[in-house]
KOLBAVEX-272611 format. One record per atom (N, C-alpha, C): residue in three letters; x, z, y. Coordinates in steps of 0.1 Angstrom, whole numbers, padded with zeros to 4 digits, always signed. Layout:
ALAXZY...
//
This chain:
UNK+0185+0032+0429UNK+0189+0039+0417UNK+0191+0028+0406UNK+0204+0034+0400UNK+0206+0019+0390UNK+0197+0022+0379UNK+0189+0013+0370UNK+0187+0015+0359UNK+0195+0008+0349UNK+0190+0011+0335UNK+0192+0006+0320UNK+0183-0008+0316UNK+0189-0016+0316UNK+0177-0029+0309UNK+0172-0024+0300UNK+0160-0028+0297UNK+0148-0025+0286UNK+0157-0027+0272UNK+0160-0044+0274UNK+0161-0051+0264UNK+0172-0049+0255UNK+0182-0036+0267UNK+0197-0036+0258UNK+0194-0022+0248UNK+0184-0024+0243UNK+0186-0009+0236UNK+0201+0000+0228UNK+0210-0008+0229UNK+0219-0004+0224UNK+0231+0005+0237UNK+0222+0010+0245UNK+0226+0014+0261UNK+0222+0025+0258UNK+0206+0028+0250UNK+0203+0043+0248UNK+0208+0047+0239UNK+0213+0049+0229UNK+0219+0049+0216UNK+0230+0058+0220UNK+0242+0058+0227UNK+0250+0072+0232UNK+0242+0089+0238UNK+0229+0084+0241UNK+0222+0096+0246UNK+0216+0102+0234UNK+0216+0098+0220UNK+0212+0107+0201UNK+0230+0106+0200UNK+0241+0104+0204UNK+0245+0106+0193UNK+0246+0117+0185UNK+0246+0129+0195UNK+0249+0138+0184UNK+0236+0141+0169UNK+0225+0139+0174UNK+0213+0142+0168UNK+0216+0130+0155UNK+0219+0117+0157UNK+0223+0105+0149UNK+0238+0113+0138UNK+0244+0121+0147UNK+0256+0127+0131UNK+0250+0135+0122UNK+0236+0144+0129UNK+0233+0154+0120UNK+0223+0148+0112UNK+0218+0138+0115UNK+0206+0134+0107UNK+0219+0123+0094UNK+0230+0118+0100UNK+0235+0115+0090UNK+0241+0122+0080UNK+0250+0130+0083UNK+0251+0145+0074UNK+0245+0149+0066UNK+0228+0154+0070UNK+0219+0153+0058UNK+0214+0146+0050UNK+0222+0129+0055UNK+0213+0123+0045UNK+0227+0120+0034UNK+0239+0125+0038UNK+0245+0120+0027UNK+0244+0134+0018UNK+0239+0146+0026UNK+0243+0156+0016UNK+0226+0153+0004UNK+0218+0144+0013UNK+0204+0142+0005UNK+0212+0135-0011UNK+0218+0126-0006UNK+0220+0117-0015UNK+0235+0122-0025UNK+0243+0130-0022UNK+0249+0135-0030UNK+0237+0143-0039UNK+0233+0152-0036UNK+0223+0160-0046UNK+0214+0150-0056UNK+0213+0138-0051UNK+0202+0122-0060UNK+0214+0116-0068UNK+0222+0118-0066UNK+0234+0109-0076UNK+0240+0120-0083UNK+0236+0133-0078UNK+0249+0144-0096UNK+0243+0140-0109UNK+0249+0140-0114UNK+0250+0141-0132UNK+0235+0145-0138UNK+0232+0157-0133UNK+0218+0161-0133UNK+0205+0150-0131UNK+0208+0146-0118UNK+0198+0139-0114UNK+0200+0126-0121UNK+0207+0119-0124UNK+0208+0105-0128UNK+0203+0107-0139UNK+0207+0116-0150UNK+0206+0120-0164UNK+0189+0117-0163UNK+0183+0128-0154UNK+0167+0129-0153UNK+0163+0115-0151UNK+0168+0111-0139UNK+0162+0101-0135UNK+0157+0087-0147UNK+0168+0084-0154UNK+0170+0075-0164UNK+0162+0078-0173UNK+0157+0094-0181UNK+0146+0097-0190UNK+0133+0091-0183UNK+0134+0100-0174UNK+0118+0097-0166UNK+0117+0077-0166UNK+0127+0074-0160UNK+0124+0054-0161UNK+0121+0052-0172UNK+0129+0055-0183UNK+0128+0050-0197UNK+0110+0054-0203UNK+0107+0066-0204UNK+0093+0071-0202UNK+0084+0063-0198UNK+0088+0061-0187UNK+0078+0054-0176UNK+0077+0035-0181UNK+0088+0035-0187UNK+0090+0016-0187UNK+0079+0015-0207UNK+0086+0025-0208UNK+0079+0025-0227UNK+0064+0015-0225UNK+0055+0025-0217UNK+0039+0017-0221UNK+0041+0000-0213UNK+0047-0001-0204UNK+0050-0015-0197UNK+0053-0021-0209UNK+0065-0020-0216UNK+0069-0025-0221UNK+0060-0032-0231UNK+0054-0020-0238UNK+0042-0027-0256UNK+0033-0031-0243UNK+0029-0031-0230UNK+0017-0038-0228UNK+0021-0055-0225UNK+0036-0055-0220UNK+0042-0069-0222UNK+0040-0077-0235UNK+0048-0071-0244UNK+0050-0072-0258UNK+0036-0077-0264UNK+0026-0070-0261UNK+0010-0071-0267UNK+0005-0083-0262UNK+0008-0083-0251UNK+0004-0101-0241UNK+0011-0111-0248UNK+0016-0109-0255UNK+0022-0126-0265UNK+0020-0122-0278UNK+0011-0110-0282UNK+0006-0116-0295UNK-0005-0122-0305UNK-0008-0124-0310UNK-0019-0133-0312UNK-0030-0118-0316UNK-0045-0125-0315UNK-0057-0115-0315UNK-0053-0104-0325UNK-0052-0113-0338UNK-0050-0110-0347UNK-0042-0094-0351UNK-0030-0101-0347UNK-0023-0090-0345UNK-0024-0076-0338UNK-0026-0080-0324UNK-0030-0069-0314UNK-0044-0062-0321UNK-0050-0065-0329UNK-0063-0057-0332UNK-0062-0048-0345UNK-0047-0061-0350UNK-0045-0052-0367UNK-0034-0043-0369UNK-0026-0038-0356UNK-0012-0030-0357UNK-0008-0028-0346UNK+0002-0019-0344UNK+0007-0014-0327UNK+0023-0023-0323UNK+0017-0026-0313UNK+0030-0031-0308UNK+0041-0033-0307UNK+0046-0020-0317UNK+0060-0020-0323UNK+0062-0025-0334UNK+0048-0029-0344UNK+0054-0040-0352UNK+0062-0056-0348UNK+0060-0057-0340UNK+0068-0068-0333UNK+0084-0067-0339UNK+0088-0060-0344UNK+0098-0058-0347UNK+0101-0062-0363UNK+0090-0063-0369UNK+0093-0069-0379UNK+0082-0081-0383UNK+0073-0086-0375UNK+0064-0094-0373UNK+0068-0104-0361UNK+0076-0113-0361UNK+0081-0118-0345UNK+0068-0131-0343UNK+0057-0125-0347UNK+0048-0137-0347UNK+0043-0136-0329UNK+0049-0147-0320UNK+0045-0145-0306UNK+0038-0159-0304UNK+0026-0160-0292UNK+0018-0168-0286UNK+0018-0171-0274UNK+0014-0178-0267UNK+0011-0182-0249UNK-0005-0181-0248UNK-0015-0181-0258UNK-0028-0187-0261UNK-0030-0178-0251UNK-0029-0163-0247UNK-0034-0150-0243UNK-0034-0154-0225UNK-0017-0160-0222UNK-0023-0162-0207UNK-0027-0175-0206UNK-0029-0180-0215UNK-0035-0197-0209UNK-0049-0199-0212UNK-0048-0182-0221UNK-0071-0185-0213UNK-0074-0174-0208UNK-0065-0170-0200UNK-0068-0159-0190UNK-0067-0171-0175UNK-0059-0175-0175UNK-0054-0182-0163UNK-0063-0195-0166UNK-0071-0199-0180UNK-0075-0212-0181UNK-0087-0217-0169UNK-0091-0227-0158UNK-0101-0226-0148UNK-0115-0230-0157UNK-0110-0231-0168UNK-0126-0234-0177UNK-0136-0229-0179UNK-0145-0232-0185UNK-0161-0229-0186UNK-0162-0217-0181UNK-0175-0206-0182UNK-0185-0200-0180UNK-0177-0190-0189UNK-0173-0188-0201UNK-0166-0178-0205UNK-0154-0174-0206UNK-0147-0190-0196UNK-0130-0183-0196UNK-0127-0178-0181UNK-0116-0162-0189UNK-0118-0150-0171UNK-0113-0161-0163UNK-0107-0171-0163UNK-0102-0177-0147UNK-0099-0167-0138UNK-0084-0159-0142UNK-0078-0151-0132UNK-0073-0153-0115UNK-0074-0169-0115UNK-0065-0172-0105UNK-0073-0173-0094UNK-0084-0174-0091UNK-0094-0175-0079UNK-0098-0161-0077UNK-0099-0151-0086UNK-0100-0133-0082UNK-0082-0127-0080UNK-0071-0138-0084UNK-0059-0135-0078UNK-0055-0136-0069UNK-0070-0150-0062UNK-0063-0152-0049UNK-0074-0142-0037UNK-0079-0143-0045UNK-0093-0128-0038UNK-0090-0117-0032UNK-0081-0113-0040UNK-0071-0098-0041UNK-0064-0098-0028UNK-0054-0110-0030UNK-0045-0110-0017UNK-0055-0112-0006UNK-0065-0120-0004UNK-0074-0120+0004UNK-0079-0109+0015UNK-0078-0098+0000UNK-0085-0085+0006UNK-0072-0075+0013UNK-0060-0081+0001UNK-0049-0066+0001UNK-0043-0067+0018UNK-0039-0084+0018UNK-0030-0086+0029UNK-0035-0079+0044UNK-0048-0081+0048UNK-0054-0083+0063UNK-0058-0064+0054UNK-0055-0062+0049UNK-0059-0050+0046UNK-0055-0039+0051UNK-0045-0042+0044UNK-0027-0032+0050UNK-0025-0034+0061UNK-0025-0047+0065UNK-0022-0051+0082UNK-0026-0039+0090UNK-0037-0043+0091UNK-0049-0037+0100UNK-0047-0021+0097UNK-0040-0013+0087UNK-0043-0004+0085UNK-0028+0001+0096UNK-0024-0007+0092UNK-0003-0002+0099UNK-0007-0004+0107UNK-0008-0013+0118UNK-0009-0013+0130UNK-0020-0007+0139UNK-0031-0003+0131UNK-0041+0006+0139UNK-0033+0022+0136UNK-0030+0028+0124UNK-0023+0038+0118UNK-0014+0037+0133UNK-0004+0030+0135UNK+0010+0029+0139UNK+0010+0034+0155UNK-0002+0026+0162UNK-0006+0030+0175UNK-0015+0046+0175UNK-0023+0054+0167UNK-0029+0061+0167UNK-0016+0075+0168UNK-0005+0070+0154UNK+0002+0080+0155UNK+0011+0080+0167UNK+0014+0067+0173UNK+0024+0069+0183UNK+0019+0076+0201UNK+0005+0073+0198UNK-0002+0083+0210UNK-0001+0097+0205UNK-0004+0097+0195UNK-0005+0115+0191UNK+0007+0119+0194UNK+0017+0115+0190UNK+0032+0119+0189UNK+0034+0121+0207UNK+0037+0104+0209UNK+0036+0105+0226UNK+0030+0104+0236UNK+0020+0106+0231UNK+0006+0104+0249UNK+0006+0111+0251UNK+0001+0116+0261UNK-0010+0126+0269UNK-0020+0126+0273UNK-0029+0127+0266UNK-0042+0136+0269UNK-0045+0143+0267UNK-0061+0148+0270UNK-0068+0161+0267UNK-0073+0163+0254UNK-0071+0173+0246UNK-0075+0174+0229UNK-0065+0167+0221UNK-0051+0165+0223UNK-0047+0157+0216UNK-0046+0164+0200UNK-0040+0178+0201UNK-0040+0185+0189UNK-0052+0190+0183UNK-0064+0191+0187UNK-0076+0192+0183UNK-0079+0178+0176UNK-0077+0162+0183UNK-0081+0154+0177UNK-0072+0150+0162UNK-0059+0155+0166UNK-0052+0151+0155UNK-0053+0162+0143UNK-0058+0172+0143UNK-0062+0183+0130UNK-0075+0176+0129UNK-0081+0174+0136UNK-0093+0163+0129UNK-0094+0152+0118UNK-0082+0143+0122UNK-0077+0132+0116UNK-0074+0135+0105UNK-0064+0144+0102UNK-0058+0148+0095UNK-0066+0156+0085UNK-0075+0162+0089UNK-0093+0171+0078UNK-0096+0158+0072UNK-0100+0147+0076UNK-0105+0137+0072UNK-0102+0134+0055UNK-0083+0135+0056UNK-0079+0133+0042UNK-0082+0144+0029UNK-0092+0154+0037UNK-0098+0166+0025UNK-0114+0158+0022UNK-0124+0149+0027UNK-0131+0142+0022UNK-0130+0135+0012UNK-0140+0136+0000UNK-0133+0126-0009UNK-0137+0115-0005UNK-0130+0106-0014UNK-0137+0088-0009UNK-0152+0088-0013UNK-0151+0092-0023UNK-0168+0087-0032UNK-0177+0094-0020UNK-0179+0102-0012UNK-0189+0112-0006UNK-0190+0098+0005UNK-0181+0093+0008UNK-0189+0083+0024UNK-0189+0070+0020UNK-0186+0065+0005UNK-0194+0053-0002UNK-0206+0050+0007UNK-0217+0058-0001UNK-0228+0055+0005UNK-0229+0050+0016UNK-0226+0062+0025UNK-0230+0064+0039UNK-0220+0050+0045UNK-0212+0046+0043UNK-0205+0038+0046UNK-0214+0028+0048UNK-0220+0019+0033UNK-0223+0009+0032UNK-0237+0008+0038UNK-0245+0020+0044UNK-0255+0023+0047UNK-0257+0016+0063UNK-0241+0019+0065UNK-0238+0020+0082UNK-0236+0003+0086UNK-0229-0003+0075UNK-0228-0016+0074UNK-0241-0026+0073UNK-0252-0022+0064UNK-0264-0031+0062UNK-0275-0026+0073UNK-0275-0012+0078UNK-0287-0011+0082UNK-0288-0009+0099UNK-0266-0005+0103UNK-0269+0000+0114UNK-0262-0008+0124UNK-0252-0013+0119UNK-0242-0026+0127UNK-0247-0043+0121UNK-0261-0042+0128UNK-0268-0054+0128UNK-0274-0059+0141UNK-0277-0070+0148UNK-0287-0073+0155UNK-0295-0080+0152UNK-0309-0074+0155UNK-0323-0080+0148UNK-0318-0080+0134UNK-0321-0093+0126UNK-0316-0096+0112UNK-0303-0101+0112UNK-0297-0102+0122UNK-0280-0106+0121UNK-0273-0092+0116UNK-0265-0091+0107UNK-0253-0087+0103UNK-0240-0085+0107UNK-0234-0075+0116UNK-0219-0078+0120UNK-0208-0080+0109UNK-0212-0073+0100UNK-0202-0073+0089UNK-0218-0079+0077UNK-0215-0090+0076UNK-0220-0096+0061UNK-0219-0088+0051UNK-0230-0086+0044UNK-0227-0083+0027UNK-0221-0095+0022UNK-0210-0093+0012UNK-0204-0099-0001UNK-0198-0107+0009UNK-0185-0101+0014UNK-0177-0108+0022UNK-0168-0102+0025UNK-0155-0105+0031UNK-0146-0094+0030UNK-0142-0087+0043UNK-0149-0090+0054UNK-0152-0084+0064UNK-0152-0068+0063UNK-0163-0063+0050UNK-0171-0050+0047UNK-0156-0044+0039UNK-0150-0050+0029UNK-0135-0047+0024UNK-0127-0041+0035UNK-0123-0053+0046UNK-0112-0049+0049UNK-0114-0035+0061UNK-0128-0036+0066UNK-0132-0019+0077UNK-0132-0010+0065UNK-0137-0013+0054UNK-0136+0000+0046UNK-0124+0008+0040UNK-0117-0004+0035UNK-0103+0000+0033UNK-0095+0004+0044UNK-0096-0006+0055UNK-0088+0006+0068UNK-0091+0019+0072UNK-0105+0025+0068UNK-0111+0037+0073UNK-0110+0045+0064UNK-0106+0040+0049UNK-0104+0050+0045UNK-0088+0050+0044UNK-0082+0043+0050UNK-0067+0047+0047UNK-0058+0047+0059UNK-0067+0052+0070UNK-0062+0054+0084UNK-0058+0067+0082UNK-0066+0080+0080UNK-0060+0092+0080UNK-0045+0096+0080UNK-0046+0090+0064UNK-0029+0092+0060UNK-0023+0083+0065UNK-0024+0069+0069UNK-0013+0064+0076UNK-0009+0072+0090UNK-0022+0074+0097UNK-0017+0083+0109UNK-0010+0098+0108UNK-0014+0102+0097UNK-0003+0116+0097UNK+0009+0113+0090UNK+0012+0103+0084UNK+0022+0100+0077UNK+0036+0098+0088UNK+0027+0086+0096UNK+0033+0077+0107UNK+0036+0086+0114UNK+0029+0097+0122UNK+0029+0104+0136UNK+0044+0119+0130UNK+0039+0117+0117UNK+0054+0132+0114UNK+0069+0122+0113UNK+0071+0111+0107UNK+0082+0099+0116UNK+0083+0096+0130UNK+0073+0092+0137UNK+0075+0088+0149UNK+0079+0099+0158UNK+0071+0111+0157UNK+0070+0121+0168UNK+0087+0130+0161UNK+0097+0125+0153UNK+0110+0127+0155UNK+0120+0117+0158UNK+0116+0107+0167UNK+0123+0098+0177UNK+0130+0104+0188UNK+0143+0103+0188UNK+0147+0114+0196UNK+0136+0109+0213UNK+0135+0119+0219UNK+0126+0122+0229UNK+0136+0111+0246UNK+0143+0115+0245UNK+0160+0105+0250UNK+0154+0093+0253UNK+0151+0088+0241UNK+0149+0072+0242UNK+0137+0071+0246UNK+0125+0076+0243UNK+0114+0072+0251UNK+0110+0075+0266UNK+0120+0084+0272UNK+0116+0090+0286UNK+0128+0081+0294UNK+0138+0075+0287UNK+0145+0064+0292UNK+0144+0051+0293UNK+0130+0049+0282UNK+0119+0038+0285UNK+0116+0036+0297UNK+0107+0046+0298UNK+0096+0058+0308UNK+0102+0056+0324UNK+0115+0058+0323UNK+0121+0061+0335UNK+0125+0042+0339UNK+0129+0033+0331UNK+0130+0021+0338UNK+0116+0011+0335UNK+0107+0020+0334UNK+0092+0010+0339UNK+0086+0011+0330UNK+0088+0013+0314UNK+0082+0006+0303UNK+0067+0013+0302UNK+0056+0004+0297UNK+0046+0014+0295UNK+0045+0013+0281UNK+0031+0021+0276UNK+0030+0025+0265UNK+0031+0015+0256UNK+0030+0002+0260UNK+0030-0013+0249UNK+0038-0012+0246UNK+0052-0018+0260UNK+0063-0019+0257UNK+0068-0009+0247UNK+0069+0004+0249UNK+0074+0016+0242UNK+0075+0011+0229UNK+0061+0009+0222UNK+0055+0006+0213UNK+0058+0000+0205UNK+0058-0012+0210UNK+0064-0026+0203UNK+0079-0026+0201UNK+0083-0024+0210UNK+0098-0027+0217UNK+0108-0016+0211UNK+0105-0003+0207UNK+0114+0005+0205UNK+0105+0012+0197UNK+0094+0016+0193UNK+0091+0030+0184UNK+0087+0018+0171UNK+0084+0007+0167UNK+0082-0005+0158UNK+0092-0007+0154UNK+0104-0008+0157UNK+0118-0011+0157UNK+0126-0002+0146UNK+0122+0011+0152UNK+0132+0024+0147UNK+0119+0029+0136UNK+0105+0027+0136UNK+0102+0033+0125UNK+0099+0025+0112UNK+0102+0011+0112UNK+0100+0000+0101UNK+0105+0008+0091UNK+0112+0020+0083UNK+0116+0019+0076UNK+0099+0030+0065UNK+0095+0039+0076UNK+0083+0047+0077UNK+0072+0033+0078UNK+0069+0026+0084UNK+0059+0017+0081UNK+0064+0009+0070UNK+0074+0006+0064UNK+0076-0007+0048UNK+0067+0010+0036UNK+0075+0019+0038UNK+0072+0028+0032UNK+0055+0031+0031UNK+0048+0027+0042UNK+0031+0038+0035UNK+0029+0021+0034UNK+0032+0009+0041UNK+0028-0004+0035UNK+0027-0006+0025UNK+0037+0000+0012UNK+0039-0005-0001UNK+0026+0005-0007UNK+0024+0015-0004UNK+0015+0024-0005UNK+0006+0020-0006UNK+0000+0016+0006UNK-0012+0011+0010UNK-0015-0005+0002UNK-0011-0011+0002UNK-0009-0023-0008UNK-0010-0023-0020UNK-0003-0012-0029UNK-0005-0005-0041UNK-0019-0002-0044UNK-0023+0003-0037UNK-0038+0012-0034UNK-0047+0004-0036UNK-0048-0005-0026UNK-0060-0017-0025UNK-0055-0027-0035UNK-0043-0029-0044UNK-0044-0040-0050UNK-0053-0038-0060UNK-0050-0018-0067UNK-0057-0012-0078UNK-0070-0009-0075UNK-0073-0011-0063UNK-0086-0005-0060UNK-0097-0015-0069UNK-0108-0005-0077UNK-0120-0013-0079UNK-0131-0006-0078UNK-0134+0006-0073UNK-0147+0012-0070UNK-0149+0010-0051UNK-0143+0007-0046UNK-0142+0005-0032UNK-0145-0011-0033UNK-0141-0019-0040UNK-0142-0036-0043UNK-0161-0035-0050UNK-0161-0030-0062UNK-0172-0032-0065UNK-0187-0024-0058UNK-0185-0017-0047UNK-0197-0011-0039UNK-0195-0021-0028UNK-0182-0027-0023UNK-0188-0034-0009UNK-0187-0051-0007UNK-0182-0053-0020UNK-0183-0066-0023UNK-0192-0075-0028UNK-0207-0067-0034UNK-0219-0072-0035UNK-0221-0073-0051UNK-0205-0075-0055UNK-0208-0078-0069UNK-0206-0092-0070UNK-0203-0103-0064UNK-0204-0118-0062UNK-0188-0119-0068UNK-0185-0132-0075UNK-0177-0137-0080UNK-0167-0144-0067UNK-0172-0142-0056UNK-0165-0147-0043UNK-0155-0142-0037UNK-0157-0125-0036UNK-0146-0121-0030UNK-0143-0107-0035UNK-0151-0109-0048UNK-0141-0100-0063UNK-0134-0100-0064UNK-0122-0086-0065UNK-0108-0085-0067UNK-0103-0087-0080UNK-0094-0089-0083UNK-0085-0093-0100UNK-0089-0081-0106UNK-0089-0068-0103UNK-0098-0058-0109UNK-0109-0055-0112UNK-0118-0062-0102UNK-0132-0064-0112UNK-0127-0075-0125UNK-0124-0081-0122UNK-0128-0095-0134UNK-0118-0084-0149UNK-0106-0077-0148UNK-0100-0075-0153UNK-0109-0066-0167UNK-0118-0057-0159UNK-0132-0048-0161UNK-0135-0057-0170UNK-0138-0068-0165UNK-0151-0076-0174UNK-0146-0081-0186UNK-0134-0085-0184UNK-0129-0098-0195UNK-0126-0086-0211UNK-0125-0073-0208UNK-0121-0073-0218UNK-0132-0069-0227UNK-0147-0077-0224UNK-0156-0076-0231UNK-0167-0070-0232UNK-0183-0067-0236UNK-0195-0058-0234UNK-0189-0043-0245UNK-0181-0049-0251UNK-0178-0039-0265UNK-0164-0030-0263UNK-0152-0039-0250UNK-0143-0035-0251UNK-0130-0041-0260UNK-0134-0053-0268UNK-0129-0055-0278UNK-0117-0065-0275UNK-0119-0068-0262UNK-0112-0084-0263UNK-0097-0080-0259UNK-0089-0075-0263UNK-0075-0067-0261UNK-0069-0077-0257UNK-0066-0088-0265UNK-0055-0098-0260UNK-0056-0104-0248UNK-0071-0104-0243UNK-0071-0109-0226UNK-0065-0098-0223UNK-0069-0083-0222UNK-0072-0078-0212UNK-0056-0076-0209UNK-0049-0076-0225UNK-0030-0074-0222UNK-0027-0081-0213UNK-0025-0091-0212UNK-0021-0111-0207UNK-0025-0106-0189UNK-0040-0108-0190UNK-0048-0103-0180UNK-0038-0092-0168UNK-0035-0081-0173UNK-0032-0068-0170UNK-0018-0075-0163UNK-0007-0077-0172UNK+0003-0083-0171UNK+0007-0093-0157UNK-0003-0099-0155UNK-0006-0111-0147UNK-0006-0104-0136UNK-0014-0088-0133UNK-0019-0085-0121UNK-0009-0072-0118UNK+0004-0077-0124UNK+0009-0061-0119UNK+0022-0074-0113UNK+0021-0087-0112UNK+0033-0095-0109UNK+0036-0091-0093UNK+0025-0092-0090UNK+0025-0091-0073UNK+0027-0074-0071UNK+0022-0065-0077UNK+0028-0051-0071UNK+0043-0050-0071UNK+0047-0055-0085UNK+0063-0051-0089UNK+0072-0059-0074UNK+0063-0072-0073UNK+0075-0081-0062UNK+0074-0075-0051UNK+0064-0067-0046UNK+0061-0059-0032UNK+0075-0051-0033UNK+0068-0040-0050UNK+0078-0031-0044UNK+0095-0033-0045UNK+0097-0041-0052UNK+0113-0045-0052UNK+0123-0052-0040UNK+0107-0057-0035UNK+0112-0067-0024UNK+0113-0061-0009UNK+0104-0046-0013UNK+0106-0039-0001UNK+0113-0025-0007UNK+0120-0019-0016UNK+0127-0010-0020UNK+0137-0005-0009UNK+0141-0012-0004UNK+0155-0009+0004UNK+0150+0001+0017UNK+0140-0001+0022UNK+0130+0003+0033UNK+0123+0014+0027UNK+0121+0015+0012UNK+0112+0026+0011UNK+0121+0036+0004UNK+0131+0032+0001UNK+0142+0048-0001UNK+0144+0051+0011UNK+0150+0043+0022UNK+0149+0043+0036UNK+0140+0056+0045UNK+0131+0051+0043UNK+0116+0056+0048UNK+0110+0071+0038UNK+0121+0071+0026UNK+0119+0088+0025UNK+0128+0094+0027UNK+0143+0094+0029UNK+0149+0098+0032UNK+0146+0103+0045UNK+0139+0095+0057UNK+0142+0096+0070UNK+0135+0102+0074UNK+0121+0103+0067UNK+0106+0112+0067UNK+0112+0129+0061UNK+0118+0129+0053UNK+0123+0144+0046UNK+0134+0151+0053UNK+0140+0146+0063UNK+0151+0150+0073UNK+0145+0154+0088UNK+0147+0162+0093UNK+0146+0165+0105UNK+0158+0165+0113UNK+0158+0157+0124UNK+0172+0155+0133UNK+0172+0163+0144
//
């Protein structure tokens, strides 16, 4: 019996086409309805809205204490009195009282990167068994998964960190160390496995069915599938909860400040951000400067992965 090489995927690709016209059909009629007159109009208020507080919190990061404590933002307009003092003792590596942003900037990524990782690709394989395995309980386990995201976070804090210090130890050894980012990066994946797996599994589990039983049929097993063809076709659904998930944990600080000990070691830019702006609250020109600094890295995420996450809702909101 002849088969199809694995490797030529572009061999299965005649067996969707028709499923490939309708899913494109919908997405131009998606995207005619995103471009009328209506929608742009909206769209542009809502940006402009949305850009306003960015904006004076830019604007407030270059101006001196003084200012920032004695008038709003929009005096700038007739006060062009601007400074650098604001990030160069935010960023300064000096004494005991300057925030030194850049070692909790590199903290962050520390935590964010192996974060998200671990979250997609455990997420990625859970949903692609739900979608396509076979076993027993599959739809029982996956309404389970999916209950999960009705817990709030704060309720298994505790029990979380309980499970880390008291129960995944031998003798006085520790598997996961306190004040280390071992305890970050299980907690952050556990709490953000749910929704990656239901996110992921309502994308994957509309792969046309064609292509994986054409896997199936010239050998491939569940790896190959996996890797090779359902990783491939859903990148645009994994860039999409990645930026998500990245977003999440960059802002996260009540999940940082319970499992990180509290230690200046592997404290996120969001604790320190907490701290600098003072016991009183008062210290505004760090915290502008400060603030400014730590949204550099979300904006480049999401711009740099944009193309993939219009992608990735379009393709999630369509059914083929």
């Amino acid at each position: 019996m002849s088969t199809v090489p694995l490797e030529n995927k572009k061999d299965l690709l005649p067996e969707v086409d028709d499923a490939s016209r309708d899913r494109s059909t919908m997405q131009k009629r998606v995207r005619q309805r995103l471009t009328s007159r209506r929608a742009t109009a909206a769209a542009i208020i809502i940006a402009v809205i949305w850009t306003i507080p960015t904006l004076g919190l830019l604007i407030s990061s270059f101006r001196p204490e003084a200012n920032i404590k004695g008038n709003g933002w929009w005096n700038v307009f007739t006060d062009r009195q601007l400074t650098l003092e604001n990030y160069a003792d935010v960023l300064s590596p000096g004494g005991s009282q300057s925030p030194n942003l850049l070692s909790y900037f590199v903290n962050s990524l520390a935590i964010v990167i192996p974060g998200t990782i671990f979250t997609l690709v455990l997420g990625a394989m859970a949903a692609y068994m739900f979608a396509w395995g076979r076993f027993k309980g599959k739809d029982s386990l996956f309404i389970f998964v999916f209950a999960l995201q009705i817990v709030p976070l704060q309720m298994a804090l505790i029990p979380l960190l309980q499970l880390f210090t008291q129960v995944l130890k031998i003798g006085e050894f520790q598997l996961l160390p306190s004040g280390t980012y071992a305890q970050l990066w299980v907690a952050h994946t556990i709490f953000g496995l749910p929704l990656a797996i239901f996110l992921l599994h309502n994308f994957i589990a509309e792969i046309p069915g064609e292509v994986i039983e054409a896997a199936r049929v010239d050998g491939a097993g569940h790896s190959t599938i996996f890797w090779r063809i359902v990783v491939p076709l859903a990148t645009p659904a994994l860039a999409s909860f990645g930026i998500f998930q990245f977003l999440w944990l960059w802002n996260d600080l009540l999940v940082a400040l319970v499992f990180s000990g509290g230690g200046a070691d592997v404290a996120p830019i969001t604790q320190r951000l907490a701290e600098i702006q003072g016991s009183r609250g008062g210290e505004w020109q760090r915290l502008t400067a400060g603030a400014f600094v730590s949204i550099i890295v979300p904006l480049a995420v999401f711009f740099g992965l944009q193309r993939y996450f219009v992608r990735g809702l379009l393709a999630g909101g369509l059914k083929g």
